[in-house]
N, C-alpha and C positions, 0 to 999 in steps of 0.2 A: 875337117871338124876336129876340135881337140880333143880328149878323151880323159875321160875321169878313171881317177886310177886308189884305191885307198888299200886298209893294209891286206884284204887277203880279197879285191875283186877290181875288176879293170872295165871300161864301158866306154865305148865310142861308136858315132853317130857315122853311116858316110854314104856314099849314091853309087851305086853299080851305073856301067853306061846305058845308054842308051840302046835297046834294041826290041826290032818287034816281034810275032809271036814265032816261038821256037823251044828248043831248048837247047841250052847251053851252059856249058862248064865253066865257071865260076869259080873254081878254088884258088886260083894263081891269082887273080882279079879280088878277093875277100882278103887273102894273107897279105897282099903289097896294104892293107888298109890297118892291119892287124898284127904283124909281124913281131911289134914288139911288146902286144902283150903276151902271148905267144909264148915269144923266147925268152920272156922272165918268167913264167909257170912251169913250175916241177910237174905239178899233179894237178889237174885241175879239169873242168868242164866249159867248152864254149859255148853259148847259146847264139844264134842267130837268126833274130826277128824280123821279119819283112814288113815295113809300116804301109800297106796295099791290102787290098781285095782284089785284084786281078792280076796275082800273077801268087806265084809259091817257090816253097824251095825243097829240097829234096836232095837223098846221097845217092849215086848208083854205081853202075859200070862207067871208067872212066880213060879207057882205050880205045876202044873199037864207037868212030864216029858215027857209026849207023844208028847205034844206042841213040842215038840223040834224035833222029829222024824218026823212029821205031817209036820213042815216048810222044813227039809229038802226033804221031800218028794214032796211037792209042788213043792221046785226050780226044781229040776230035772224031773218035769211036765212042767214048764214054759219053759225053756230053755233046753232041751235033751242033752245031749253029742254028741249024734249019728246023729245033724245035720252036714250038710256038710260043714264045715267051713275051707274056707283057712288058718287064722292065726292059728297054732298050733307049733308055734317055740319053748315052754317049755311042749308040750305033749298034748294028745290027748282035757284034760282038759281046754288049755289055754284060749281059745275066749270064752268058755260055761262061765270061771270064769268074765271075761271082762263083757261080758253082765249083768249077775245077779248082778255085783257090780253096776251099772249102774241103773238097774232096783227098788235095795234095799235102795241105799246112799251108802256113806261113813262116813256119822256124822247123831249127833242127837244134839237135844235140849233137855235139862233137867231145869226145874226152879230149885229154891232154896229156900229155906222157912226155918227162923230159923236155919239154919246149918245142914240141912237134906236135900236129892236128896226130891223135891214134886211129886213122882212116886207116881203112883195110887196104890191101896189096892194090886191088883194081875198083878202090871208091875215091869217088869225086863230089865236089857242091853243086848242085845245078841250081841255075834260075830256070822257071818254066815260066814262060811270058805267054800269056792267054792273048790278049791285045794284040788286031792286026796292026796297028800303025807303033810306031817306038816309042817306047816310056823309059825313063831312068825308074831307078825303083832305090828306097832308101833302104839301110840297113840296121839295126841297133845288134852293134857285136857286144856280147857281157861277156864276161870272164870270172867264175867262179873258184 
């Protein structure tokens, strides 16, 4: 997607891959989309919009892979499957996804510092993908 760029904000469109419910680290995967709005910002703020209801994004720990099995084990602590939920119009998953996007976000905030995300020593971007089967999921990165 191209990206609209004016004199003190930056904005582009673009699709994370494909994957089903999990989570995962996303930071390497949002910069390669991003980079060079990025590396032209002194000072500035990213925002990162997710255009979905079933899935979220989030910063966390961003070394140790269990993290990521430990979040998705949580969601499906916090919100079950196996409640009894009316909306289930795209499958048994659908409202469990509803809720947790709700619960996690759909955006973040990132500073910018020098042309660098100012993420802490062990933070990362996660996608949490609610959805058992794979979705791409769109992004809207701004730059302020």
């Amino acid at each position: 997607m191209a990206f609209t760029r004016g004199l003190d904000r930056y904005q582009k469109e673009f699709t994370l891959a494909r994957r089903s419910k999990g989570s995962y680290l996303v930071t390497d995967e949002v910069l390669s989309h991003i980079r060079d709005g990025v590396s032209e910002t002194k000072t500035g703020i990213l925002h990162l919009f997710m255009k979905h209801t079933s899935a979220a994004l989030t910063l966390n720990e961003n070394c140790d892979p269990d993290v990521r099995s430990d979040m998705t084990m949580v969601m499906d602590h916090l919100v079950p499957q196996s409640l009894p939920f009316d909306h289930t119009d795209e499958g048994p998953d659908d409202s469990q996804s509803h809720h947790l996007s709700s619960l996690f976000s759909v955006s973040v905030h990132i500073p910018i510092k020098e042309g660098r995300l100012a993420l802490g020593t062990w933070q990362g971007i996660y996608l949490l993908e609610f959805r058992d089967l794979a979705h791409s999921r769109k992004i809207v990165a701004t730059i302020l």
